[in-house]
C-alpha positions in Angstrom: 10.9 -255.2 -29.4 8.2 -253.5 -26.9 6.2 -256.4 -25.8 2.2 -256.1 -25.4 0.5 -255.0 -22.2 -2.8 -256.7 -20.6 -5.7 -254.3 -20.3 -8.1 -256.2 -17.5 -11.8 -254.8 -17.8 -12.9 -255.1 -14.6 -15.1 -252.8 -13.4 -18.4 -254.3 -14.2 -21.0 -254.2 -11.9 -21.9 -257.7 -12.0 -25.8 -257.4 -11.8 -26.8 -260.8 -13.8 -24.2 -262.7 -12.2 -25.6 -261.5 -8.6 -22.0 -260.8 -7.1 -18.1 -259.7 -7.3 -17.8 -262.6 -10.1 -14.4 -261.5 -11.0 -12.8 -262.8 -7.6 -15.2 -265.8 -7.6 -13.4 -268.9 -8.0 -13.3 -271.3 -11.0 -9.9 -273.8 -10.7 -8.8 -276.7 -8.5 -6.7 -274.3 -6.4 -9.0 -271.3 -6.4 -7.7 -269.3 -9.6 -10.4 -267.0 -11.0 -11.0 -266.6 -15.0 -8.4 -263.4 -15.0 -5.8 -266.0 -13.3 -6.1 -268.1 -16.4 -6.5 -265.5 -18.8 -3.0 -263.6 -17.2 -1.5 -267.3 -17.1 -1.9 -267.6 -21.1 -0.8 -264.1 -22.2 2.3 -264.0 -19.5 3.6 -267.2 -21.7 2.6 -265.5 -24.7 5.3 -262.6 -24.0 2.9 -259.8 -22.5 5.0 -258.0 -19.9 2.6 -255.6 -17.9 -0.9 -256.6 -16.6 -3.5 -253.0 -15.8 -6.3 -253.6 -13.8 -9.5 -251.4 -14.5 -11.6 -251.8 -11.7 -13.9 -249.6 -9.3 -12.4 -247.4 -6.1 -14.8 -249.4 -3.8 -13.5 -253.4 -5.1 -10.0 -252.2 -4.5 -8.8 -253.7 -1.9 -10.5 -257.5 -2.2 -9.2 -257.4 -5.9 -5.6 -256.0 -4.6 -6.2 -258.6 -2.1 -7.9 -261.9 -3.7 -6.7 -260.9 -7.3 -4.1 -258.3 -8.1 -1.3 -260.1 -5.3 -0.7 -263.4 -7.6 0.5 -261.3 -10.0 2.5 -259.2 -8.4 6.2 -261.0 -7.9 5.7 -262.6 -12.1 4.5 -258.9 -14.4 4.3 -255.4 -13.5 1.2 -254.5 -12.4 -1.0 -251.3 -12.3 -4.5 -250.6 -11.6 -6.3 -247.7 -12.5 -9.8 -246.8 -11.9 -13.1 -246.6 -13.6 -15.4 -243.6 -12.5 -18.6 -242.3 -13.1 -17.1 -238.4 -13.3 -14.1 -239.1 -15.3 -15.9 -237.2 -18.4 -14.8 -234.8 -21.0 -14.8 -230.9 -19.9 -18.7 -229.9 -20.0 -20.2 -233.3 -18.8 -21.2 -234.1 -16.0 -23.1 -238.1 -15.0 -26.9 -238.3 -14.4 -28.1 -237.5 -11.1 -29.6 -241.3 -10.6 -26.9 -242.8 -12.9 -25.0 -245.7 -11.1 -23.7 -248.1 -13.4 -20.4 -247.5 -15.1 -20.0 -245.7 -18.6 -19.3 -248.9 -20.8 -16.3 -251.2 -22.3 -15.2 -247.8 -24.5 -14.9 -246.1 -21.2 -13.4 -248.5 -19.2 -10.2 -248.6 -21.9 -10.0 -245.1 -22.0 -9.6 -245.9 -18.1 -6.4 -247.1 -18.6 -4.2 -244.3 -20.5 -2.6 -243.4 -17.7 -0.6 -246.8 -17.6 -0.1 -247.8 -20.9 2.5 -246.4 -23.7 2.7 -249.4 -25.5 0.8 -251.8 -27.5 -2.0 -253.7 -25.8 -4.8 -256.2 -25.5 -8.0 -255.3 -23.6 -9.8 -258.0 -22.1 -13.0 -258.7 -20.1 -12.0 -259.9 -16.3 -15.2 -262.4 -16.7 -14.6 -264.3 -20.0 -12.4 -266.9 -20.7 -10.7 -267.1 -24.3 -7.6 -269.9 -24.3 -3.9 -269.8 -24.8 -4.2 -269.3 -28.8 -6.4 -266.2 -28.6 -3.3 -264.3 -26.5 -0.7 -266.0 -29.3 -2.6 -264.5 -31.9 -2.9 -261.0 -31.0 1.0 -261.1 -29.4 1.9 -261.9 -32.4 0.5 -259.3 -34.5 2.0 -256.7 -32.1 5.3 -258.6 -33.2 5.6 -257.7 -36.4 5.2 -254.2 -35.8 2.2 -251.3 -37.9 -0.3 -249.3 -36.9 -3.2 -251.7 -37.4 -5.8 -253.0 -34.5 -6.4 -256.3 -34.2 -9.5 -258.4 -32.2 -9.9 -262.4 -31.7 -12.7 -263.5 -33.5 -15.0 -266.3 -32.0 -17.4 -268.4 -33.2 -20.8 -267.0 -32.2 -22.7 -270.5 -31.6 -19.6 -271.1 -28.9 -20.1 -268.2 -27.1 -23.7 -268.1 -25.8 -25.2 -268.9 -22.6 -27.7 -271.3 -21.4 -29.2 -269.6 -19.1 -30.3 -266.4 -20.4 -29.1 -263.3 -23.3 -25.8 -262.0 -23.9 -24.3 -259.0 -25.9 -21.8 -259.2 -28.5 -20.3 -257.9 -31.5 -21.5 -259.4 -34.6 -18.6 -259.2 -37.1 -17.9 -258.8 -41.1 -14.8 -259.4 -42.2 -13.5 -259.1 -45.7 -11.5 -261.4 -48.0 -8.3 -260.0 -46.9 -9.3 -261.0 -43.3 -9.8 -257.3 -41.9 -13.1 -255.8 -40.5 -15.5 -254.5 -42.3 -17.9 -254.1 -39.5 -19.2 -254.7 -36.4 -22.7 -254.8 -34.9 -23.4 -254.7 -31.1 -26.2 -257.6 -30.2 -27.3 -257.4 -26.4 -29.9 -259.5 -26.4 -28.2 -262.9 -28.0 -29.7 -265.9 -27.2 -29.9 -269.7 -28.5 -32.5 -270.8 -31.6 -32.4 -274.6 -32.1 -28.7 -274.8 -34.1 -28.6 -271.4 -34.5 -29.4 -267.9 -32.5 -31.2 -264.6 -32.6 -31.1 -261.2 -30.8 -34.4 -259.0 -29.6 -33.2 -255.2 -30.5 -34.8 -253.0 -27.9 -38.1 -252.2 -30.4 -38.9 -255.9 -30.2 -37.4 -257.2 -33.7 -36.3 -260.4 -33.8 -33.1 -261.2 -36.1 -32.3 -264.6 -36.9 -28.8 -265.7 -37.2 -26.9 -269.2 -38.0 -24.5 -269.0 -35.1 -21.5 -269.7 -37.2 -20.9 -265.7 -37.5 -17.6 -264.4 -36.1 -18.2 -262.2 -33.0 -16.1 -260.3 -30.7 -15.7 -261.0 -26.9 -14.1 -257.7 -26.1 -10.8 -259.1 -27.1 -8.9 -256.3 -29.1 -5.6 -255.2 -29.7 -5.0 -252.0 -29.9 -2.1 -249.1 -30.1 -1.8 -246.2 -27.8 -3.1 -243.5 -30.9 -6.5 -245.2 -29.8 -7.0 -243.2 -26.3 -7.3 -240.1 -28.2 -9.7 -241.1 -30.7 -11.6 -242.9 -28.0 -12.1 -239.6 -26.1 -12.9 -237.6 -29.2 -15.8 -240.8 -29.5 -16.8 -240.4 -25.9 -17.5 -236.9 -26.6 -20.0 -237.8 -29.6 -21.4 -240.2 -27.3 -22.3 -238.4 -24.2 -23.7 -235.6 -27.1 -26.3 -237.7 -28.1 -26.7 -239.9 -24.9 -25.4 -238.8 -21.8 -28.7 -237.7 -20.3 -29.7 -241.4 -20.5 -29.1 -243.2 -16.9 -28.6 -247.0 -18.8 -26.5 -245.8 -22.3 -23.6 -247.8 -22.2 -20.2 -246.3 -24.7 -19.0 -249.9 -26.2 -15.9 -250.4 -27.7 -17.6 -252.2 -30.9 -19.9 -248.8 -31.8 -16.3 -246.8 -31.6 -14.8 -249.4 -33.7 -17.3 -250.0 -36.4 -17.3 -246.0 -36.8 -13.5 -245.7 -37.4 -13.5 -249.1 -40.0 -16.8 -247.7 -42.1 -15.5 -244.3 -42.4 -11.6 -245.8 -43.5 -10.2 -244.2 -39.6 -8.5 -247.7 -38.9 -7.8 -251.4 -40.1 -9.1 -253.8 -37.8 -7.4 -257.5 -38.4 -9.7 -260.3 -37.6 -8.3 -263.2 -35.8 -9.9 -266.2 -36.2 -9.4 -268.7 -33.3 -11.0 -272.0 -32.7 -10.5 -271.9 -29.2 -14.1 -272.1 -27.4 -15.1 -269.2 -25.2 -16.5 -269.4 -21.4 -17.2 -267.0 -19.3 -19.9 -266.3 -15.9 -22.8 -263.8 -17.3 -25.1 -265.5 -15.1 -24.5 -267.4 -12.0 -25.5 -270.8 -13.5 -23.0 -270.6 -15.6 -20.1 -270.9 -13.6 -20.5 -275.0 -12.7 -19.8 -275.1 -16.9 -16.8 -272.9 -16.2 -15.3 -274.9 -13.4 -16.3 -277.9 -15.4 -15.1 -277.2 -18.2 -11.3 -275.9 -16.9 -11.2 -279.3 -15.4 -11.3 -281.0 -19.2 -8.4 -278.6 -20.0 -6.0 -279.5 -17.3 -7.4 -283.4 -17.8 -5.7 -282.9 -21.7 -2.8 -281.0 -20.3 -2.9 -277.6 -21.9 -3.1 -276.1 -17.8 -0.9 -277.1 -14.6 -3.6 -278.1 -11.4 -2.0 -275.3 -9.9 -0.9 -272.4 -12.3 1.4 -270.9 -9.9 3.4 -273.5 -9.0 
């Protein structure tokens, strides 16, 4: 049986958090989020980590990052660049900020043959979330897969977030996905500001992605064929981000791909802003306190 790879997004620029959050330190021994997040889906049975990261944090995140892992998976790292477009395109001439979560994946073809999970670097999603989607990959098929959270346990305190509003159907697969990047709390439950002002209200028990999806390798090409469509309508614009949701819901209303929604109870955590990484810290400290993490994970 192939076992899964680990697709690490992280490239992001960090501008809300205020620095190079993904080598910022979150556990008693100085592991970041992407040590914990490697920790769970190493014991899960994933065999090769990628790394999707930016030419000019290579070698802190080789450094800080990438070593740990080194001697315990294989690990590649590949690179996330403004000019890596389709034949015909070319960035804006003020553009600066990378292409998007869609582009980032796409990022990563050149290491992966296999089945494989792409993550944010920044969020934290518990052991069950890597068992789930390993063992969908076990049984073998063609279909995607993505952990579903538990919007209300996935916002910030301290200012808006973006995520993927889900609808699944009765037999558990998607039906579709909405991006959200203005997300914030409303008493019990939460709303998002779309970029004309409207105000939606939600209860906060809707299922949402946090960028955790499993896909097959058949997905690079119909990611690039997407990225074309996108830059099309878009790729004048200096801030238009290509995110994986908009590629997904496309393919799962037109009948392209099944998308299996994972439901996991496991609360998310992650370090949009810099406030919020004294919860992260925090709240690792209650794990290892019940056991489910060592003090030191590479002991």
């Amino acid at each position: 049986m192939t076992k899964p790879s680990l697709l690490v997004l992280a490239a992001g620029m960090g501008s809300r958090y205020g620095g190079l959050k993904q080598i910022d330190p979150v556990g008693p021994a100085g592991e970041t989020i992407i040590d914990y997040s490697i920790y769970d889906a190493l014991r899960a049975g994933f065999a090769k980590v990628v790394f999707v990261i930016r030419r000019d944090m290579e070698q802190p995140f080789r450094q800080y990052v990438g070593r740990r892992f080194e001697q315990r998976a294989q690990v590649r790292y590949v690179f996330q660049e403004l000019a890596d477009l389709p034949v015909g395109f070319s960035p804006p001439p003020n553009r600066s900020k990378p292409w998007g979560t869609a582009h980032a994946v796409l990022a990563g073809q050149s290491a992966i043959q296999e089945p494989f999970v792409a993550i944010n670097a920044d969020d934290f999603y518990g052991a069950r979330s890597f068992r789930l989607l390993a063992e969908h990959f076990a049984v073998g098929g063609a279909d995607y897969a993505m952990a579903g959270f538990i919007l209300r346990h996935t916002l910030s305190e301290f200012g808006t977030v973006s995520r993927g509003v889900c609808q699944a159907g009765q037999d558990g697969y998607l039906q579709s996905v909405v991006e959200m990047t203005r997300l914030e709390r409303d008493g019990a439950g939460a709303r998002n500001t779309d970029a004309a002002g409207r105000v939606i209200q939600l209860t906060g028990e809707e299922a949402v992605s946090m960028n955790f999806w499993g896909f097959t390798p058949e997905v690079f090409p119909a990611l690039r064929a997407k990225f074309a469509e996108f830059l099309e309508k878009s790729g004048r614009d200096e801030k238009a981000e290509f995110f994986i949701p908009s590629a997904v819901n496309e393919w799962v209303v037109s009948g392209q791909a099944r998308v299996k929604v994972l439901l996991t109870s496991d609360h998310w955590f992650g370090v949009t802003y810099r406030e919020d990484r004294l919860r992260v810290v925090e709240s690792i400290r209650q794990l290892i306190a019940k056991g489910e993490y060592p003090e030191r994970l590479w002991e």
